[in-house]
N, C-alpha and C positions, 0 to 999 in steps of 0.2 A: 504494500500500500504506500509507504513510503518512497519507493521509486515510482508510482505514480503522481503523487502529490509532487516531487520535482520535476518531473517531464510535464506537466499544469502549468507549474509557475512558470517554467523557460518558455515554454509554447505562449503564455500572457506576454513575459519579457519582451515576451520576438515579434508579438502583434503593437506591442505599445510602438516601437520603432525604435532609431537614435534620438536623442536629444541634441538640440540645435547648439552649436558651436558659436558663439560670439565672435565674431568677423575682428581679426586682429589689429593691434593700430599702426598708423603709417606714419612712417616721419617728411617730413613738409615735401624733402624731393620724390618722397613715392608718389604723395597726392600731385605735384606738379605732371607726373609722368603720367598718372591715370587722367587724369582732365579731359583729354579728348573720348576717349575710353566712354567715360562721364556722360559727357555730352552725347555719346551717341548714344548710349541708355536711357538719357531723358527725352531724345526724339523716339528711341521706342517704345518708351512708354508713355506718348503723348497719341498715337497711330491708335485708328480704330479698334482693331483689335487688341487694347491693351487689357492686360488681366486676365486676357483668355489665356488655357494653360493646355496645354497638350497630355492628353492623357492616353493610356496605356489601353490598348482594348483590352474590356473585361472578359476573360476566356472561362471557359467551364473549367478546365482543367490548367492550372498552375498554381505556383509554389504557394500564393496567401491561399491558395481554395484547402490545399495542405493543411496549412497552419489555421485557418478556421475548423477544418477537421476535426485537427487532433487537441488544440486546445478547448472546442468545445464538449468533446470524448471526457478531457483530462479533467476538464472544469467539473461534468457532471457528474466523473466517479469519485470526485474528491469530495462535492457538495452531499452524496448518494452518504461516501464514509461517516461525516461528519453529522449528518441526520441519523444514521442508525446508529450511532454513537450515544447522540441524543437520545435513544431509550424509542425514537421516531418506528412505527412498524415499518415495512418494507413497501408496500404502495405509497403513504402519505410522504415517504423516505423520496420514493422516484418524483411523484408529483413534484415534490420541492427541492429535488434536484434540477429536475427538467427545467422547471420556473427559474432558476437561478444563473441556470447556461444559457437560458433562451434569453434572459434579460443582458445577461455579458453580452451577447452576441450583436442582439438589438443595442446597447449601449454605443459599442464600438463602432457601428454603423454611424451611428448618431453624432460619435468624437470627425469621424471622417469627414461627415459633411460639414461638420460646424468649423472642418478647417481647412475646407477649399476643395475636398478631396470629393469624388461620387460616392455618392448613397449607392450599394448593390445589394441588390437582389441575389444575385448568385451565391454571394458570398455567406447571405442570412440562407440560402438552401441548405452547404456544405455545413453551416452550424447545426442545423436542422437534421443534418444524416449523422453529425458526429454525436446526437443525442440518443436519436435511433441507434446507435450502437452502444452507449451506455445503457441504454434499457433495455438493450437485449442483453447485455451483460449481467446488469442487475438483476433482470427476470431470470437467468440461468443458473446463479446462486444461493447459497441460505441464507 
């Protein structure tokens, strides 16, 4: 159970992402050399399409559909442990695991959009089958 509950976390870790780097500081002759640089960044971001961002086609199959997978697999048997832990029976146990992977999943979704990135569907599917396999799990145990 314990090497589940670390393949959850890392699987969480890996969806959260990197954390943003703070752009280093220049001294006066970097900033002189970048200027034109500059400039040409502020007429591209003055152009019609500015802010539009190129995004990745959303495929059925690749590596985040993976890591929604498995970390919603992880999340659910970890949430499953810690409710039958709680003295929880084993149905009210899955319900409230399921409810608790299904809202990570939904959540995540939710961080994505609120930060530029698309809302998917696909991605809430793969959450959705890595639950289905937690509760086929759970249902095949005591």
């Amino acid at each position: 159970m314990i090497q589940l509950a670390a393949a959850a976390v890392l699987s969480w870790l890996a969806l959260a992402g990197p954390r943003p780097v703070p752009p280093p500081q220049a001294d006066a002759a970097a900033a002189t050399r970048l200027r034109p640089a500059t400039r040409l960044a502020d007429l591209a971001a003055s152009a019609p399409h500015a802010g539009a961002r190129l995004q990745a086609p959303d495929r059925w199959f690749a590596q985040d559909k993976l890591l929604h997978f498995t970390a919603s697999f992880g999340g659910f048997n970890l949430a499953y442990g810690v409710l039958r832990t709680a003295q929880l029976g084993r149905e009210p146990a899955m319900v409230g695991a399921a409810a608790i992977a299904g809202a990570a999943g939904l959540w995540k979704e939710w961080r994505d959009r609120r930060s530029g990135g698309p809302f998917s569907a696909r991605d809430l599917v793969w959450d959705g089958l890595g639950i289905l396999a937690g509760l086929a799990v759970a249902a095949n145990t005591r």
